[in-house]
C-alpha positions as CSV (number, residue, x, y, z in Angstrom):
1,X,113.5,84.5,187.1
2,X,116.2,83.1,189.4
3,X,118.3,80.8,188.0
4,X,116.5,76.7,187.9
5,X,117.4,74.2,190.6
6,X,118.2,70.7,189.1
7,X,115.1,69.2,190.8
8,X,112.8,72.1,189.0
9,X,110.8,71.4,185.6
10,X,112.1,73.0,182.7
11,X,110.3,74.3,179.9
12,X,112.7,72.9,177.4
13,X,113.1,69.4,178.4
14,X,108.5,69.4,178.9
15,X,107.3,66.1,178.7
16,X,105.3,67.6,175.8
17,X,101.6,67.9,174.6
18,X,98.8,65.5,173.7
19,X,98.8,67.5,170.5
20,X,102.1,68.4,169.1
21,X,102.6,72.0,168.4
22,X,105.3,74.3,167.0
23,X,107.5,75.8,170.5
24,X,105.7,79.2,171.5
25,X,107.6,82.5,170.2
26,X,108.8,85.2,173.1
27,X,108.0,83.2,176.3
28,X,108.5,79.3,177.1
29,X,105.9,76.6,177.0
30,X,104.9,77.0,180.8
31,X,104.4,80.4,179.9
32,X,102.0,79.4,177.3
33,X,100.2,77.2,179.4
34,X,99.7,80.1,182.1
35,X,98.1,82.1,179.1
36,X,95.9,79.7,178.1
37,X,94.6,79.1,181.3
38,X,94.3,83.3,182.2
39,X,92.1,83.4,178.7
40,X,90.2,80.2,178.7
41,X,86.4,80.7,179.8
42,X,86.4,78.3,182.3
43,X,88.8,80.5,184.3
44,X,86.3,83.6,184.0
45,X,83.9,81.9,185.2
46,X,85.5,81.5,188.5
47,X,84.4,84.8,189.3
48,X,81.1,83.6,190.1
49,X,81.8,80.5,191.9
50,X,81.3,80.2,195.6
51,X,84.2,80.0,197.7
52,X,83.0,79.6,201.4
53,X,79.9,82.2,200.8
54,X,77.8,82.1,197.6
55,X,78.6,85.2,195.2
56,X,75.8,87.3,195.8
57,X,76.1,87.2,199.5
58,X,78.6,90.1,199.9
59,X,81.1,91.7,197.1
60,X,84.0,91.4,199.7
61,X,83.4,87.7,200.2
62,X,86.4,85.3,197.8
63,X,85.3,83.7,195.1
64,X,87.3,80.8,193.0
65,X,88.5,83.2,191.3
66,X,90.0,85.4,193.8
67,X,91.6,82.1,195.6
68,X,93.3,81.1,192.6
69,X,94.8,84.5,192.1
70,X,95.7,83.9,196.0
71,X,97.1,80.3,195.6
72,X,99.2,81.1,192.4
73,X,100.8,84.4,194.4
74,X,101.8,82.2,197.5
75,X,103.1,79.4,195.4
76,X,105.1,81.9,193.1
77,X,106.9,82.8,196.3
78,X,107.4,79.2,197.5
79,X,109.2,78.9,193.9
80,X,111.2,81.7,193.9
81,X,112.7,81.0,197.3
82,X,113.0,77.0,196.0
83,X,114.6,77.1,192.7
84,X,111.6,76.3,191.4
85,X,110.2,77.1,187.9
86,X,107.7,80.1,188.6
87,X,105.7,79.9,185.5
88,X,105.0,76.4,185.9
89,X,104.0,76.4,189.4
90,X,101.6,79.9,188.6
91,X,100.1,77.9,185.3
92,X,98.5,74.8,187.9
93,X,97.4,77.5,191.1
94,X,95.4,79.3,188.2
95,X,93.7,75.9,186.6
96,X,93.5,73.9,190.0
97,X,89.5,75.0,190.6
98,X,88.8,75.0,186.8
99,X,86.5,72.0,187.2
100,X,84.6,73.4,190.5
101,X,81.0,73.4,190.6
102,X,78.8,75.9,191.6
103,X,78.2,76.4,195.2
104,X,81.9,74.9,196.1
105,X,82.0,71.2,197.5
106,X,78.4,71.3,198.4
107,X,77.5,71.0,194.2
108,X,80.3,68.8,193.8
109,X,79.2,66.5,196.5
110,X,75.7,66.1,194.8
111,X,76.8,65.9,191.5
112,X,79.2,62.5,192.7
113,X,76.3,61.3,194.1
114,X,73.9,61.7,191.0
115,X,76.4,60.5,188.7
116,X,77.1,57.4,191.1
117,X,73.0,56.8,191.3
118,X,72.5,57.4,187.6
119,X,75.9,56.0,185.9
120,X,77.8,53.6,188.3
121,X,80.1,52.9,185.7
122,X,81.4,56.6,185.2
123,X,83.9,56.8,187.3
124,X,81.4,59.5,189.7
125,X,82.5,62.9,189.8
126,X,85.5,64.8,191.1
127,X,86.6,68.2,190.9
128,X,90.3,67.9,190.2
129,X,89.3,65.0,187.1
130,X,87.1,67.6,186.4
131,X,89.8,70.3,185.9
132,X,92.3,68.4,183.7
133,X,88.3,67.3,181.8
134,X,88.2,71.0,181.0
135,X,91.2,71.7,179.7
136,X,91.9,68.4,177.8
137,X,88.6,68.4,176.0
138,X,85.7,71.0,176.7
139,X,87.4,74.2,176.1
140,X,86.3,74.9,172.4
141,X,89.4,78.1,171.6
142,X,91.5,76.2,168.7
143,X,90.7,74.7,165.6
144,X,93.4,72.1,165.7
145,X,92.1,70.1,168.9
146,X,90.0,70.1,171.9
147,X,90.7,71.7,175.1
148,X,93.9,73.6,176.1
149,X,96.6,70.8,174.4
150,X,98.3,71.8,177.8
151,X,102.0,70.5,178.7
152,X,102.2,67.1,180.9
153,X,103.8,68.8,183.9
154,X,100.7,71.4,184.1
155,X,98.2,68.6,184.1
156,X,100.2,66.4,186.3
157,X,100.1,69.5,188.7
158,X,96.5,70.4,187.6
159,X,95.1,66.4,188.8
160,X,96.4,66.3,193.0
161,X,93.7,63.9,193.8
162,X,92.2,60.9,191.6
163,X,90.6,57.6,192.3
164,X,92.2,54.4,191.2
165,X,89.5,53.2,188.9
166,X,89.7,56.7,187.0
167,X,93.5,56.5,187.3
168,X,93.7,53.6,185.1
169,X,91.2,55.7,182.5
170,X,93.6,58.8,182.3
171,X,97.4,57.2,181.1
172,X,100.5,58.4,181.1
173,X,99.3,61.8,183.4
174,X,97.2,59.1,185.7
175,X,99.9,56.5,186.2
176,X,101.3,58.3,189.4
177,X,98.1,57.0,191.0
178,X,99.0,54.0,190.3
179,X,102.6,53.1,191.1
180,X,102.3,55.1,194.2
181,X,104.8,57.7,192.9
182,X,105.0,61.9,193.2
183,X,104.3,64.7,191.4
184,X,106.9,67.3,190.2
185,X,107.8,69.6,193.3
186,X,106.3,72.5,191.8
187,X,103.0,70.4,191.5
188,X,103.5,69.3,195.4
189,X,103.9,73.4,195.9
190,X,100.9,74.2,194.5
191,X,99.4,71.8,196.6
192,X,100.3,73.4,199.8
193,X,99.7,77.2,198.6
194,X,96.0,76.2,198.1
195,X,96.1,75.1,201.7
196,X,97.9,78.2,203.1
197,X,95.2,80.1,200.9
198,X,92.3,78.6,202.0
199,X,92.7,78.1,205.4
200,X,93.6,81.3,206.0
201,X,91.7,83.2,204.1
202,X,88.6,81.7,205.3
203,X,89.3,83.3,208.5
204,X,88.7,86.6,206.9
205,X,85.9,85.6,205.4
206,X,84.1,83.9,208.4
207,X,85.0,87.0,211.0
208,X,83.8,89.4,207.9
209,X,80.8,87.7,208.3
210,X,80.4,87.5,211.1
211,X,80.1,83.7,211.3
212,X,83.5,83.5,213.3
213,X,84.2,85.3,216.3
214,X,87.8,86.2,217.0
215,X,86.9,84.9,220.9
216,X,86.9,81.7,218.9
217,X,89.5,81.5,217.4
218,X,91.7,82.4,220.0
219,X,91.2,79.0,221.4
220,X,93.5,78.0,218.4
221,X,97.0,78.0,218.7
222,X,98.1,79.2,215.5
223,X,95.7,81.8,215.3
224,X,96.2,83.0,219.3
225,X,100.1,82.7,218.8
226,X,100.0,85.0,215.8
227,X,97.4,87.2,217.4
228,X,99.2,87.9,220.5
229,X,102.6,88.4,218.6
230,X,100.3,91.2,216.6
231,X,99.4,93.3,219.7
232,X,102.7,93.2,221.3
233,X,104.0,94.6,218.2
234,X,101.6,96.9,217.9
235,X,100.0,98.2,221.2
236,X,97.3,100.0,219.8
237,X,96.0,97.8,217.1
238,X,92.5,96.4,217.1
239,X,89.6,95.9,214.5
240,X,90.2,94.6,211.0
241,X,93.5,95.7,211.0
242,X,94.4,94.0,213.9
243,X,92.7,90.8,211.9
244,X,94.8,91.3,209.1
245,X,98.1,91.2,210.8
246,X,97.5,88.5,212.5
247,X,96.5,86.4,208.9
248,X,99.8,87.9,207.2
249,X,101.9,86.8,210.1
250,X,100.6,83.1,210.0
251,X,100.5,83.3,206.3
252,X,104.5,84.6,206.5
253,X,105.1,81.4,209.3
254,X,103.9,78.8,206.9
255,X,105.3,79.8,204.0
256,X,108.7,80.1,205.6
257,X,108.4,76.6,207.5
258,X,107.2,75.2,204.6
259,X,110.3,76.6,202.5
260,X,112.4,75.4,205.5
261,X,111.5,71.9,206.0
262,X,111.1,71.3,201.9
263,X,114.5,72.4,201.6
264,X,115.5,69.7,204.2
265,X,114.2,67.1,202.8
266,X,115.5,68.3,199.2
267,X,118.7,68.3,201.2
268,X,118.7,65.2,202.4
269,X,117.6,63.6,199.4
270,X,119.6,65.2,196.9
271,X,117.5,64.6,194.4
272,X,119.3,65.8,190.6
273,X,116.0,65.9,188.5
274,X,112.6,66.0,188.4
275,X,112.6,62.1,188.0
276,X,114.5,62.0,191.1
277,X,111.5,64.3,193.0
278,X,109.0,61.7,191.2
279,X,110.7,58.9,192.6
280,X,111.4,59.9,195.8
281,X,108.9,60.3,199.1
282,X,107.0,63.2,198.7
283,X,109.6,66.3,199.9
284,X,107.5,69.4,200.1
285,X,105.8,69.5,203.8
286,X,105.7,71.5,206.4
287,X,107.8,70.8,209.9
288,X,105.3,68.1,212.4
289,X,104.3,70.9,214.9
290,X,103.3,73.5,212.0
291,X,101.5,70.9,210.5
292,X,99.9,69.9,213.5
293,X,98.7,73.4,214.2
294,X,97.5,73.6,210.9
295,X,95.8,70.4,211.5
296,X,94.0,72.0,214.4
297,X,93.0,74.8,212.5
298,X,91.6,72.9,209.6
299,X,89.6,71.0,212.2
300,X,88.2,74.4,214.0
301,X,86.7,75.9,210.4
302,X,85.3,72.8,209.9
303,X,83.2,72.5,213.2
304,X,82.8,76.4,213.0
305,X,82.4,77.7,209.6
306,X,82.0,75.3,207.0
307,X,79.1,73.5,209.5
308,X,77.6,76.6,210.9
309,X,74.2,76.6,210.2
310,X,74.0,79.6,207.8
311,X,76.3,77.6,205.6
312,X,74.1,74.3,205.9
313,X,71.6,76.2,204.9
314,X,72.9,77.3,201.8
315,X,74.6,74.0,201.1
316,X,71.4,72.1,201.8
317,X,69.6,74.2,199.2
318,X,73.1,74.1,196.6
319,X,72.5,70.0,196.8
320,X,69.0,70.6,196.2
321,X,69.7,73.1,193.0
322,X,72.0,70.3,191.4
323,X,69.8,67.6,192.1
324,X,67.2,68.7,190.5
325,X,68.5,70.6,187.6
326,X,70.1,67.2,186.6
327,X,67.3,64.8,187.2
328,X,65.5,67.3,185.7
329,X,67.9,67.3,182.4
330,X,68.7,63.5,183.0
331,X,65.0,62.4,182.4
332,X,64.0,64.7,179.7
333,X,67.0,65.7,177.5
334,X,65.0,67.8,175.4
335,X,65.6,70.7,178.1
336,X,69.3,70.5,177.0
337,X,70.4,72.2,174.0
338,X,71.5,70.6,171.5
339,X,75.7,70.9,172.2
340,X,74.8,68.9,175.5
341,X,72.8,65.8,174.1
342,X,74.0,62.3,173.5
343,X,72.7,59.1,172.5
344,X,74.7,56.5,174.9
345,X,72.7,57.1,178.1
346,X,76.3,57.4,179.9
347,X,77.8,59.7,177.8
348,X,74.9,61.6,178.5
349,X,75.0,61.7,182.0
350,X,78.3,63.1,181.8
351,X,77.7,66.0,179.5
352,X,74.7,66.9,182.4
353,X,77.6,66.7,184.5
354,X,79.8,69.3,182.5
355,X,77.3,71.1,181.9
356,X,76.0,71.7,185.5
357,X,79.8,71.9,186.5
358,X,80.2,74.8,183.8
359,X,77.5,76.6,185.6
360,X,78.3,79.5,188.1
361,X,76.4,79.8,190.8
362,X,73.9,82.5,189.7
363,X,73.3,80.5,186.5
364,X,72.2,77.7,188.3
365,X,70.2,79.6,191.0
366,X,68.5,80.9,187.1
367,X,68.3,77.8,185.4
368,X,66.4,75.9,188.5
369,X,64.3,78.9,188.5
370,X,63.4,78.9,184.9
371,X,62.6,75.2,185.3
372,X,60.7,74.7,188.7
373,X,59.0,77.8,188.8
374,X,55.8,79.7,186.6
């Protein structure tokens, strides 16, 4: 590893544990997070979680799983080129999704809206709360605590997004929220590698499947700049590998603008720790016309992929699975086994919630099945 910037988190000065433990043997603490994370079960069970496309509708389509693994390669390089602790930034692109539902944001949608109908005062649900949930208390790998026991600077990464009212709930790792102050700049990173991953990668998936037609998306100027740069390049090109150069390419522009204008912004504010980063306006971005023509292309898979009807299909039937596996568990507890029942009617609603967040997609697909059907 390249020698630390100033502004970068360091393993030996970690803000610590919830849970104090004796410093790991042969790697550093971020390392140790990282390993926790790659072994936990949560993180296998990405595998099956949909992405874009549910599992079982083609072996070449991503899963969480394989986006993760995407993220934490992208951001690895964002570090390297930044000064920025590696480890650390690979340990929060490998636990970002840990909290995902099955059937991506169309189970997590339904579950927030169950938990808002059934338990108002819970706080709802959300997928990033839910993350940090799983590795601060329902892994069950160490006998001395619950969860993980990961360091503060992996959870801070690990929550991007929380509402004020669960903020307030969380302490010391929610307080950010509050005060209106940032993250470490390897947890603003991450951030922006899950972007680069998903956006991108989509495109592969959609024109895989036929979904997205590459007519389309040369109405969008990222996407037509890149393509067009491809061909002169290389003449002859065409078909998937002419698709593929032309996602490497965009991926390559955005990670270098986004290296470029970070590094500005680090330049201008000279900030001297990672208390400076936190205090300072948020410094990792990418220059106003990339980001516009990101902007553009977020906007385009929305419209044209996520809200093409063979998705809404299969996210009006994934809000219809979750539904009614946890009415079904919410009004008759008995169908729970036993690790999953509680006394306190909102405790209870949010083990349902774990439990049907735990699920992969293919479990839940069986566990509706087993329920609703002879």
């Amino acid at each position: 590893m390249l020698p630390l910037a100033a502004y970068a988190c360091n393993p030996d000065h970690t803000r610590g544990r919830v849970h104090e433990e004796a410093a790991p043997q042969g790697r550093n603490a971020f390392q140790r997070d990282r390993d926790r994370i790659i072994h936990c079960r949560a993180f296998r069970l990405l595998e099956y979680k949909t992405q874009v496309f549910i599992n079982h509708e083609g072996d070449l389509f991503r899963t969480r799983l394989t986006h993760s693994i995407e993220v934490a390669q992208i951001a690895r390089s964002l570090a390297r080129n930044l000064g920025l602790h590696e480890d650390l930034i690979e340990a929060i692109s490998l636990a970002h999704d840990l909290g995902h539902t099955p059937f991506g944001h169309a189970g997590q949608d339904e579950l927030n809206a169950c938990m808002q109908e059934i338990a108002p005062d819970s706080g709802g649900f959300e997928h990033n709360l839910q993350s940090l949930r799983v590795v601060d208390e329902l892994e069950e790998r160490y006998a001395q605590f619950n969860g993980l026991n990961l360091c503060f600077e992996t959870r801070e990464g690990i929550l991007k997004h929380c509402s004020l009212r669960n903020a307030q709930r969380l302490g010391e790792v929610g307080r950010r929220f509050i005060e209106r102050t940032q993250p470490s700049l390897e947890a603003q990173i991450a951030n922006l590698a899950d972007e680069i991953a998903y956006n991108n990668h989509d495109i592969d998936d959609g024109i895989r499947s036929g979904l997205l037609k590459v007519e389309q998306l040369l109405d969008v100027g990222i996407f037509a700049r890149h393509y067009e740069a491809v061909l002169r390049r290389y003449p002859g090109v065409s078909g998937r590998r002419l698709v593929s150069e032309t996602i490497r390419s965009m991926i390559n522009t955005l990670v270098v603008d986004l290296t470029e204008t970070t590094r500005a912004a680090l330049a201008e504010h000279r900030p001297q720790s990672v208390d400076d980063v936190r205090a300072a306006p948020r410094l990792a971005a990418f220059s106003p016309e990339v980001r516009t023509e990101a902007d553009e292309l977020k906007r385009f898979l929305m419209h044209n992929l996520y809200r093409h009807s063979r998705v809404m299909r299969m996210t009006s039937k994934a809000r219809r699975i979750v539904r009614e596996l946890f009415l079904a568990f919410h009004e008759d507890p008995r169908l729970l086994a036993d690790d999953w029942r509680r006394d306190d009617p909102e405790q209870q609603a949010r083990a349902i919630a774990d439990y049907i967040a735990g699920m992969t997609d293919r479990y839940a697909i069986s566990e509706h099945r087993n329920l609703f059907q002879m």
